[in-house]
Gaussian input, Z-matrix of N, CA and C with variables (Angstrom, degrees):
# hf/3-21g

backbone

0 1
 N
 C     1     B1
 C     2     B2     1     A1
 N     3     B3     2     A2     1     D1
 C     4     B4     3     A3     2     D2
 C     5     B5     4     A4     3     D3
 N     6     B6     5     A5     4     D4
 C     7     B7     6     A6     5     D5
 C     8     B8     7     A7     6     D6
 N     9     B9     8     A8     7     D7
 C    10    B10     9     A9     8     D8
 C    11    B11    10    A10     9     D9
 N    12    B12    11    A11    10    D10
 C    13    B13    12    A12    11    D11
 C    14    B14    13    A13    12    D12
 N    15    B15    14    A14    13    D13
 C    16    B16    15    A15    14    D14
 C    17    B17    16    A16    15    D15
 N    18    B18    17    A17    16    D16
 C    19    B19    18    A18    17    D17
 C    20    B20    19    A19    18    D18
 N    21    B21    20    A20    19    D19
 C    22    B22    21    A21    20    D20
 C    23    B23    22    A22    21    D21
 N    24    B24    23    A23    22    D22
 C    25    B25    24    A24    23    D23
 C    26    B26    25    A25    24    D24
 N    27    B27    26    A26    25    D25
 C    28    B28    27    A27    26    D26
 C    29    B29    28    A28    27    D27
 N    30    B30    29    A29    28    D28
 C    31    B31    30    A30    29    D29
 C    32    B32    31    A31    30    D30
 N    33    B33    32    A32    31    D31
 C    34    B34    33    A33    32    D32
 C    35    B35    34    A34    33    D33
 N    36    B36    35    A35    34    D34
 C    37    B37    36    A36    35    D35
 C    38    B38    37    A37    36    D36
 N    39    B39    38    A38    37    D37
 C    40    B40    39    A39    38    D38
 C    41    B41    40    A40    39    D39
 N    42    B42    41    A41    40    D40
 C    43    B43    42    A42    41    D41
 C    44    B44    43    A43    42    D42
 N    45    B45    44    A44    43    D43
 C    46    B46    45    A45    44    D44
 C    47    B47    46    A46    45    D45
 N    48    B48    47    A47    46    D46
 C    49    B49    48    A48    47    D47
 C    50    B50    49    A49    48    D48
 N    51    B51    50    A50    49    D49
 C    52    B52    51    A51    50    D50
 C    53    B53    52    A52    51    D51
 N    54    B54    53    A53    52    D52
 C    55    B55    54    A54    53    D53
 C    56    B56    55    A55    54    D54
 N    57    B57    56    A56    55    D55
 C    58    B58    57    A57    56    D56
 C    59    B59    58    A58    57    D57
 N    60    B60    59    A59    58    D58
 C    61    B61    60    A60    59    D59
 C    62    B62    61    A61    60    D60
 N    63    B63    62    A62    61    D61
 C    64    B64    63    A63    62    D62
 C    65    B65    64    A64    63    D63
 N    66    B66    65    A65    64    D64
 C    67    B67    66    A66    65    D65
 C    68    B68    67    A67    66    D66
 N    69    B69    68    A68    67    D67
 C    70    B70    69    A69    68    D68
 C    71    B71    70    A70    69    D69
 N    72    B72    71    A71    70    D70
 C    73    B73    72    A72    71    D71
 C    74    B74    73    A73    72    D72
 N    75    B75    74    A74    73    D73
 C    76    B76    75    A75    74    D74
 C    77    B77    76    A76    75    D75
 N    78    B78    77    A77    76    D76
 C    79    B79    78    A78    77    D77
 C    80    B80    79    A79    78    D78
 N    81    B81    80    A80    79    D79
 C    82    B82    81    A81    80    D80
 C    83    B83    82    A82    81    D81
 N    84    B84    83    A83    82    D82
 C    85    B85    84    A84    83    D83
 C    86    B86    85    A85    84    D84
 N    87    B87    86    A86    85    D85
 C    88    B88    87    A87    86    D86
 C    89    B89    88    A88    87    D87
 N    90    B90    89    A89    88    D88
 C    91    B91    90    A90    89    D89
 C    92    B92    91    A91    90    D90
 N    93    B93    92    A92    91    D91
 C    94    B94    93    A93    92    D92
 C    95    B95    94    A94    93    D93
 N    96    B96    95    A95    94    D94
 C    97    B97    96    A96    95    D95
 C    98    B98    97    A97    96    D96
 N    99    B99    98    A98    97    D97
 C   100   B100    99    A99    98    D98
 C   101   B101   100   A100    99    D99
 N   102   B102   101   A101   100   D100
 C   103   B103   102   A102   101   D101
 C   104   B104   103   A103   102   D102
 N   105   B105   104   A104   103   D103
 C   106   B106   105   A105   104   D104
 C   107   B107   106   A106   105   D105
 N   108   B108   107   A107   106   D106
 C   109   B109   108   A108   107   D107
 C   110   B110   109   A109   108   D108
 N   111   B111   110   A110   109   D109
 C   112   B112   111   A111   110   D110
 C   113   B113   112   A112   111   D111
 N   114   B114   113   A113   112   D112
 C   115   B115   114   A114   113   D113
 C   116   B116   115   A115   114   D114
 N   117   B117   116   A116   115   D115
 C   118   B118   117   A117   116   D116
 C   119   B119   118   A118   117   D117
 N   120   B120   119   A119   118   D118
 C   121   B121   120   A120   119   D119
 C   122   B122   121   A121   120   D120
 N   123   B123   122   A122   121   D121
 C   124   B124   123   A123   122   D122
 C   125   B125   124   A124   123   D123
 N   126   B126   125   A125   124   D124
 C   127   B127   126   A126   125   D125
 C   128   B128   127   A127   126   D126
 N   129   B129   128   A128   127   D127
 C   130   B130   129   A129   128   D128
 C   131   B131   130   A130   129   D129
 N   132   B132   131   A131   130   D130
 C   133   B133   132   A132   131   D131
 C   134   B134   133   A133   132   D132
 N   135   B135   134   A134   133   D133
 C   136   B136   135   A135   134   D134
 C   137   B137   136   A136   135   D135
 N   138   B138   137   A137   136   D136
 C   139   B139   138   A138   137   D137
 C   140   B140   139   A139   138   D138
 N   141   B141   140   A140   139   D139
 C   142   B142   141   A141   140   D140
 C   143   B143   142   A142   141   D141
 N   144   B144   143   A143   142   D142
 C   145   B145   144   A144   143   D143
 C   146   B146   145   A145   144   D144
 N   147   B147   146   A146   145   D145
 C   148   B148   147   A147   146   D146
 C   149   B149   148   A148   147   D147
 N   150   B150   149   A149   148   D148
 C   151   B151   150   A150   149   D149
 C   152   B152   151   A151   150   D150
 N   153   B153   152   A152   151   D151
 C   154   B154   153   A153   152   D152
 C   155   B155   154   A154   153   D153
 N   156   B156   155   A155   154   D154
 C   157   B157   156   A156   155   D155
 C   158   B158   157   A157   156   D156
 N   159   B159   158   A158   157   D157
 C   160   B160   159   A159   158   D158
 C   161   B161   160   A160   159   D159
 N   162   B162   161   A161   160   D160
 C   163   B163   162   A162   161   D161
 C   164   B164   163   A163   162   D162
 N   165   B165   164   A164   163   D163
 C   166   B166   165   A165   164   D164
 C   167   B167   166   A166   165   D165
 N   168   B168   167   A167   166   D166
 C   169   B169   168   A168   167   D167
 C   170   B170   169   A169   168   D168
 N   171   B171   170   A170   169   D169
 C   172   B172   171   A171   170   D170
 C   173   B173   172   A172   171   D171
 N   174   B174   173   A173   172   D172
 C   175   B175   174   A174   173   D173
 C   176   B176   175   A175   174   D174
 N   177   B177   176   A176   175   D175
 C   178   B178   177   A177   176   D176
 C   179   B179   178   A178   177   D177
 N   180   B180   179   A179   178   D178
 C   181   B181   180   A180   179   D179
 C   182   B182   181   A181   180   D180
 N   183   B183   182   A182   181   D181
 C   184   B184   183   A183   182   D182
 C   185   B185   184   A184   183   D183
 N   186   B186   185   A185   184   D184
 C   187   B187   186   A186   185   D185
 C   188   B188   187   A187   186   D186
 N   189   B189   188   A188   187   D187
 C   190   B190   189   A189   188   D188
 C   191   B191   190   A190   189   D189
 N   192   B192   191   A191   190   D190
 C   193   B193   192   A192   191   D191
 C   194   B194   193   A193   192   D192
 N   195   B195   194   A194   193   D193
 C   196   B196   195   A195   194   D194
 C   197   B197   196   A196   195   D195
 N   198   B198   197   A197   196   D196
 C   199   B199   198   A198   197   D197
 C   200   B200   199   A199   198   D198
 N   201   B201   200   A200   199   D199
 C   202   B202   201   A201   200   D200
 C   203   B203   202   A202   201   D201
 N   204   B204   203   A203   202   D202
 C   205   B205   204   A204   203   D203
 C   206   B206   205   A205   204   D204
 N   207   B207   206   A206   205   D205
 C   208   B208   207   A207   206   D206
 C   209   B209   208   A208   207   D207
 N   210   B210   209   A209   208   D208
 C   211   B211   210   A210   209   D209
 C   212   B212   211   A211   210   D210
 N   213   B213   212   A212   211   D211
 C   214   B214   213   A213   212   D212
 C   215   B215   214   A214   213   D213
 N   216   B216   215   A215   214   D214
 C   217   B217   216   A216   215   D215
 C   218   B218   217   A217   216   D216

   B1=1.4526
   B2=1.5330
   B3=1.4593
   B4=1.1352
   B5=1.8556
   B6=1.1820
   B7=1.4213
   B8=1.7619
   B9=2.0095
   B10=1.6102
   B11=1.5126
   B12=1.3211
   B13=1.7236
   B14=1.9626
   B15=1.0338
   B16=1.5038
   B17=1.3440
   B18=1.5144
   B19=1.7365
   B20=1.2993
   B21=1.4075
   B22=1.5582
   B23=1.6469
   B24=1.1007
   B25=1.7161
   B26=1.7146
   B27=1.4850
   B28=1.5460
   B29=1.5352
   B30=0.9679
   B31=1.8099
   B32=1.6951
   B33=1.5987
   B34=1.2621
   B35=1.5756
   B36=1.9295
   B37=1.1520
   B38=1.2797
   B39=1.5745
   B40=1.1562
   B41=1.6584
   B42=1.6077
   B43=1.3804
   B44=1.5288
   B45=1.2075
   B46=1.5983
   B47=1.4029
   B48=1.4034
   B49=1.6298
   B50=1.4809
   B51=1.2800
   B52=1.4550
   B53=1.8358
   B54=1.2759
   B55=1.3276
   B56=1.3148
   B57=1.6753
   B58=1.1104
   B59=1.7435
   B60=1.2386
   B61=1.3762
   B62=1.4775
   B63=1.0999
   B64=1.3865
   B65=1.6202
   B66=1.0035
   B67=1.9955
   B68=1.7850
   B69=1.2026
   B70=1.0209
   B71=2.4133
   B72=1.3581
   B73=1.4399
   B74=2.0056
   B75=1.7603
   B76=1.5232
   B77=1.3284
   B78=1.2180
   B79=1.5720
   B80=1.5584
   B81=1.4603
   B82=1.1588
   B83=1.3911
   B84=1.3024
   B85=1.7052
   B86=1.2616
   B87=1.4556
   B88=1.3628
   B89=1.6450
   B90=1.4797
   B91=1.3888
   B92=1.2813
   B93=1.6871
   B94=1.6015
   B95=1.6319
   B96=1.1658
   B97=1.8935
   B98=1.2088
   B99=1.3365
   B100=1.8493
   B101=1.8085
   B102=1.4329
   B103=2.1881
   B104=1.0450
   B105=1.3883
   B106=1.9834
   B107=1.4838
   B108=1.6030
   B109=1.1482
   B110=1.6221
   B111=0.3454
   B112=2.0399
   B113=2.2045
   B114=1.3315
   B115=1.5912
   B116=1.8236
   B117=1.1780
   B118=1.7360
   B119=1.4209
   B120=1.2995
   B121=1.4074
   B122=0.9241
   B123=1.4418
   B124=1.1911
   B125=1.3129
   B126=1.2084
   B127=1.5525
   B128=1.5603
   B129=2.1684
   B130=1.2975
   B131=1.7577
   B132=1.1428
   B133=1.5999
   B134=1.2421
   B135=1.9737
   B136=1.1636
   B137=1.5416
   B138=1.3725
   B139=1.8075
   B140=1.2749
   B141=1.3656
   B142=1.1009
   B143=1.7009
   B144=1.5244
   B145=1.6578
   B146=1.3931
   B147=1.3991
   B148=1.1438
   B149=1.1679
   B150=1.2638
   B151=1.3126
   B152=1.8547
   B153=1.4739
   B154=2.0125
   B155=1.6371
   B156=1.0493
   B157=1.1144
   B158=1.5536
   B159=1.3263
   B160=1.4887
   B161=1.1662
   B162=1.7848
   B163=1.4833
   B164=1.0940
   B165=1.8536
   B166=0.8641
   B167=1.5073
   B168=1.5290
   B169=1.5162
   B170=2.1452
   B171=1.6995
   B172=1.1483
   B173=1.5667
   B174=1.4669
   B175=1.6915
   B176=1.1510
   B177=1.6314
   B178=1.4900
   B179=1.4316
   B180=1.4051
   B181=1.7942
   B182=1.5225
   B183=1.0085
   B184=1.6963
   B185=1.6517
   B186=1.3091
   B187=1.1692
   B188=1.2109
   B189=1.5108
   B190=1.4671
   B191=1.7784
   B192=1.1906
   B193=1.6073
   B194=2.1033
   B195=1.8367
   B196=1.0534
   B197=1.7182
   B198=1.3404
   B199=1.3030
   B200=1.8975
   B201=1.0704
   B202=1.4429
   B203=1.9022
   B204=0.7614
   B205=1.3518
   B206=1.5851
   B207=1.5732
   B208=1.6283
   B209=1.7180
   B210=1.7664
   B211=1.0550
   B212=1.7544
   B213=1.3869
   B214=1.8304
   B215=1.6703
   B216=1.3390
   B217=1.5903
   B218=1.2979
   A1=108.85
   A2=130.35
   A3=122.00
   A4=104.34
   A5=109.47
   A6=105.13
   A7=78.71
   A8=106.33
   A9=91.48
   A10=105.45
   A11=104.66
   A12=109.85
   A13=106.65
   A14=88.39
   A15=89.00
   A16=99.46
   A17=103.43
   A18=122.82
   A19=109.00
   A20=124.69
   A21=122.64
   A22=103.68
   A23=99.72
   A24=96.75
   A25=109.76
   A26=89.61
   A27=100.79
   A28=124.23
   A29=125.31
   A30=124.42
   A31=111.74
   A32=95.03
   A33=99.86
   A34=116.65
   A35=98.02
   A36=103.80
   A37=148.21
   A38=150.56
   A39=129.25
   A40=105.35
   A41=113.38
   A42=110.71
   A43=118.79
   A44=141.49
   A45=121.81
   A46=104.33
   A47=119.22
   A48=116.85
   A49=111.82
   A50=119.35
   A51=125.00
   A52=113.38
   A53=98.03
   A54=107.33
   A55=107.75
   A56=124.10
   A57=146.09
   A58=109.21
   A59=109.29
   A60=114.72
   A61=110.85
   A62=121.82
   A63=124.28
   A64=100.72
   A65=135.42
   A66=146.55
   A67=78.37
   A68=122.94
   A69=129.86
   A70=110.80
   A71=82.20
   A72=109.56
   A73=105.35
   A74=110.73
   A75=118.06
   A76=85.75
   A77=117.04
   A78=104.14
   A79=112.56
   A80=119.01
   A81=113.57
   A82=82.87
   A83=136.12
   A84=143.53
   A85=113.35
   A86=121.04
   A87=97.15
   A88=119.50
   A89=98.47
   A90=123.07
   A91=94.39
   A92=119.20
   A93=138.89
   A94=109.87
   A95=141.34
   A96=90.86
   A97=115.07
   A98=109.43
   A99=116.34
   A100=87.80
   A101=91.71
   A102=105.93
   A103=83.87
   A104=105.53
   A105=109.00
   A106=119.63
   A107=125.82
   A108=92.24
   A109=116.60
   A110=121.48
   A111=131.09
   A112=96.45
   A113=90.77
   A114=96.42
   A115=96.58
   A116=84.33
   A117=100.30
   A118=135.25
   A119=138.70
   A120=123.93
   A121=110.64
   A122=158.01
   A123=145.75
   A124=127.06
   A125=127.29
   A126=128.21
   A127=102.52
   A128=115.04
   A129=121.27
   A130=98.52
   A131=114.08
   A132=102.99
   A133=101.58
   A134=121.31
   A135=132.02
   A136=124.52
   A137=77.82
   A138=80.34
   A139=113.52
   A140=152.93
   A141=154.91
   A142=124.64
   A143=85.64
   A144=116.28
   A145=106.99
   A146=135.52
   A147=128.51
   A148=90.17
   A149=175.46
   A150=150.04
   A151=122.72
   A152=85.04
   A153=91.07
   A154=92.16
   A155=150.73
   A156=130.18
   A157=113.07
   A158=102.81
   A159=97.13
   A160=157.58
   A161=79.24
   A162=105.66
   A163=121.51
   A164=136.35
   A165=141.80
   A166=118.71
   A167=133.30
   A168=146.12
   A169=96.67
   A170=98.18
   A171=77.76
   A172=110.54
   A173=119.07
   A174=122.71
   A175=139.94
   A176=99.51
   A177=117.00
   A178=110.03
   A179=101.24
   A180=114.36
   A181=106.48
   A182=140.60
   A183=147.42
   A184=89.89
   A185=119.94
   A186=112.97
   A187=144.17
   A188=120.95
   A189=131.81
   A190=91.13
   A191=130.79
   A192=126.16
   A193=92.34
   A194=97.01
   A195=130.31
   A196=108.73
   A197=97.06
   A198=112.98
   A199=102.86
   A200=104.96
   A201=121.04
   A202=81.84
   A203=109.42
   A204=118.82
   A205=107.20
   A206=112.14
   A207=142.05
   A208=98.44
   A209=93.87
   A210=130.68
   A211=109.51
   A212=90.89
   A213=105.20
   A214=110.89
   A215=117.57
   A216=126.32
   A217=93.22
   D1=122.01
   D2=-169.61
   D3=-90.00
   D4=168.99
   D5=-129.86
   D6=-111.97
   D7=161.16
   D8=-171.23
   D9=-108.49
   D10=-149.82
   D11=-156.45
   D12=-149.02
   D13=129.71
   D14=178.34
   D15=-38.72
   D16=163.24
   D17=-172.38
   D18=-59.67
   D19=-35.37
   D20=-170.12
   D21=-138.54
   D22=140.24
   D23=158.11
   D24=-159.57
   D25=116.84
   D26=-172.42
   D27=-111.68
   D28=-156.53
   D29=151.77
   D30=-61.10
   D31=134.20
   D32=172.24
   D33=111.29
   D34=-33.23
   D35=166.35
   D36=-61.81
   D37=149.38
   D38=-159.22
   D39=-156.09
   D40=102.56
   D41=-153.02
   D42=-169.17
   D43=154.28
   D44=-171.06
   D45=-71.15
   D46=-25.92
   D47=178.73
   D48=-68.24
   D49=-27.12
   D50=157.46
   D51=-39.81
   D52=-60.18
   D53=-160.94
   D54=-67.77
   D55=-40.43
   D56=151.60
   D57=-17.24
   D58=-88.03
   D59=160.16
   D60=-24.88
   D61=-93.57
   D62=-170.58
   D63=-35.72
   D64=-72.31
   D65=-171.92
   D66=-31.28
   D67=-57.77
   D68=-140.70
   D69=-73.30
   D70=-44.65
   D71=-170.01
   D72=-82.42
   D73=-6.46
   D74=-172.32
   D75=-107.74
   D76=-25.70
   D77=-178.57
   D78=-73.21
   D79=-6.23
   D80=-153.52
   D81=-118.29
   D82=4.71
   D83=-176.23
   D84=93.71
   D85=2.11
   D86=171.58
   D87=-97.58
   D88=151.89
   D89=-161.59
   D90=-94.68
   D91=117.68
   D92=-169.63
   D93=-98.67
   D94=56.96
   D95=-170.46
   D96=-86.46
   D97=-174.65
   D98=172.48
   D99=100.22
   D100=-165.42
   D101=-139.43
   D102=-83.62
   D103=116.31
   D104=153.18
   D105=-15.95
   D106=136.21
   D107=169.32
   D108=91.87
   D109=-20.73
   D110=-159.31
   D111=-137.84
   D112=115.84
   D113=-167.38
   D114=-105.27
   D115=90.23
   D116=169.86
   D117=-98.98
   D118=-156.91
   D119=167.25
   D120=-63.13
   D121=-44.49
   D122=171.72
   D123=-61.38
   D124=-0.34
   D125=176.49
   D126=-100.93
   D127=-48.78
   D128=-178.38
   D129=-54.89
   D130=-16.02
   D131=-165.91
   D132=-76.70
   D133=-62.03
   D134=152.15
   D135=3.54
   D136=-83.86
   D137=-177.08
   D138=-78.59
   D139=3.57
   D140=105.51
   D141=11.75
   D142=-74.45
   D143=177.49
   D144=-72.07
   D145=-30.73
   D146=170.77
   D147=-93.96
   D148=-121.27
   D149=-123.40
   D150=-18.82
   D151=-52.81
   D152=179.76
   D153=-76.19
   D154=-19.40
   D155=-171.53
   D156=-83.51
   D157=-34.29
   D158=152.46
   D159=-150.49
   D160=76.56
   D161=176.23
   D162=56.16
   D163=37.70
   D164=157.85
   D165=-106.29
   D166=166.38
   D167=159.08
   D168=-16.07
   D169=107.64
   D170=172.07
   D171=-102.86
   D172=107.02
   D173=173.75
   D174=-122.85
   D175=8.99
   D176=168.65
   D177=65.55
   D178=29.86
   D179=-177.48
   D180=-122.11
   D181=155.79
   D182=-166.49
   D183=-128.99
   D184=92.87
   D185=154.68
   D186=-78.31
   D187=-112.85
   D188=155.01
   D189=-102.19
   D190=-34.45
   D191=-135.05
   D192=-88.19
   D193=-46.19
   D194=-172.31
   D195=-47.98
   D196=-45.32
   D197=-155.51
   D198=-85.58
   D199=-26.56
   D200=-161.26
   D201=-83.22
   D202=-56.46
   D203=-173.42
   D204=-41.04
   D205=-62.54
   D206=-179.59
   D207=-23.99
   D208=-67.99
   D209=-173.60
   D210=-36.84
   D211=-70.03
   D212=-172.15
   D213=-67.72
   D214=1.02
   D215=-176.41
   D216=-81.32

C-alpha cells in the first residue's frame, strides 16, 4: 500500500515528502535542481508539467488527487 502525504505540499515547503515527490517526479524524467527535499521553483514547475500531462488541476500543488496520481505513474 503506498503510503500517504500531508493534505498539501507546495512551494516553500521543506520535508521528506518533498523529497519523496521529487525521487518520485526524476523517475518520471523530470530534471529537479536545488536542495533535496526543499520544494522550490523547480519542483512547482515539475509537478506543474506533470499535472498538464495528465490532464489534471494544473496548480503546482501535490495534494491528495496529485499524489495518487505520482503514485500510479
Amino acid at each position: 500500500m503506498a503510503k500517504t502525504i500531508s493534505p498539501l505540499i507546495r512551494r516553500g515547503a521543506r520535508s521528506g515528502e518533498v523529497a519523496d515527490v521529487q525521487a518520485r517526479l526524476r523517475a518520471l524524467g523530470a530534471r529537479i535542481e536545488g536542495e533535496l527535499g526543499v520544494y522550490g521553483s523547480e519542483t512547482e514547475k515539475a509537478v506543474r508539467a506533470f499535472q498538464q500531462e495528465r490532464g489534471i488541476l494544473v496548480d503546482g500543488v501535490v495534494g491528495p488527487y496529485t499524489w495518487r496520481e505520482l503514485v500510479a505513474a
